[in-house]
C-alpha positions as CSV (number, residue, x, y, z in Angstrom):
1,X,85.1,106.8,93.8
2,X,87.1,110.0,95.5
3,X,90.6,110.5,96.2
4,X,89.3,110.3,100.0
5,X,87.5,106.5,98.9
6,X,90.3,105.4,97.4
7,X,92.9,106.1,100.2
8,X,90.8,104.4,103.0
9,X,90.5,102.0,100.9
10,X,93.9,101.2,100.5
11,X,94.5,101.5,104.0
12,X,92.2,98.9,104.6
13,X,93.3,96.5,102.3
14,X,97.4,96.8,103.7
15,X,95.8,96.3,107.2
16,X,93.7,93.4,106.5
17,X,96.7,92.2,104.0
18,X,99.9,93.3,106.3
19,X,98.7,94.1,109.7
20,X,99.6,97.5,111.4
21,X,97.6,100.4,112.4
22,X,95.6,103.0,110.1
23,X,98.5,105.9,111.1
24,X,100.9,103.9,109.8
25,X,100.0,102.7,106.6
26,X,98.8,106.7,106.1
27,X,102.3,108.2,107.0
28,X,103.7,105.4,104.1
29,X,100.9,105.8,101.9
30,X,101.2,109.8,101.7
31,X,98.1,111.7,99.7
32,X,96.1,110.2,96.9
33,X,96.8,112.6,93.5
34,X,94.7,113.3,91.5
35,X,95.3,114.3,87.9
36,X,93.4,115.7,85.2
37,X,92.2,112.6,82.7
38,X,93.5,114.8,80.1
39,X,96.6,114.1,80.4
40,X,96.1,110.6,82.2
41,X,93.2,109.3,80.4
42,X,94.3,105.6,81.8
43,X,94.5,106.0,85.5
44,X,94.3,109.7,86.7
45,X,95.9,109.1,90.0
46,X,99.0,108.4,92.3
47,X,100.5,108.4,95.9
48,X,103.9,109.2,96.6
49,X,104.8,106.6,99.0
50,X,107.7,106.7,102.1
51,X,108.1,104.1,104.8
52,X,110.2,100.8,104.6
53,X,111.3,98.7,101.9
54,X,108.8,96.1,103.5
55,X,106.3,98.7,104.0
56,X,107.0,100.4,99.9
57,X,106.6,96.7,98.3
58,X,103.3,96.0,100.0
59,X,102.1,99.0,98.7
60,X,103.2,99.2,95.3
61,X,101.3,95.1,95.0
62,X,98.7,96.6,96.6
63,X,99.1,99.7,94.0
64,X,98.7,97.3,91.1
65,X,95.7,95.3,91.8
66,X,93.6,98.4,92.7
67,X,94.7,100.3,89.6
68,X,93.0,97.5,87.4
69,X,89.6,98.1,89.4
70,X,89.9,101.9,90.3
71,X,91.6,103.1,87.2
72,X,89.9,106.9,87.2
73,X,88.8,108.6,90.5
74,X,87.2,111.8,91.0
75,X,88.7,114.5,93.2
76,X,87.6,114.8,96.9
């Protein structure tokens, strides 16, 4: 899975989960960041998330589940 994958992903999941449009769960969501498994040899990536509280919460549950099943991504 890519950085790209993983973000639609996400996006997916919050719409189906929460509701809302794909331009606003991207504006809260922010980039997916990918880091070198050198240094994060247990999940290599991150987001740096904005938005609501409502908006923050849903993603950092969301963050956690797909963490267990996407642990390490690949750039792109």
């Amino acid at each position: 899975m890519t950085a790209s994958d993983l973000e639609q992903l996400l996006i997916d999941r919050l719409i189906r989960e929460k509701g809302g449009t794909s331009q606003t769960w991207q504006r809260a969501l922010g980039k997916v960041i990918v880091r070198d498994t050198e240094t994060h040899a247990h999940c290599n990536w991150d987001v740096r998330i904005s938005g609501t509280d409502a908006q923050r919460a849903a993603i950092e549950r969301l963050l956690d589940d797909v963490r267990l099943e996407h642990s390490i991504i690949a750039a792109g």
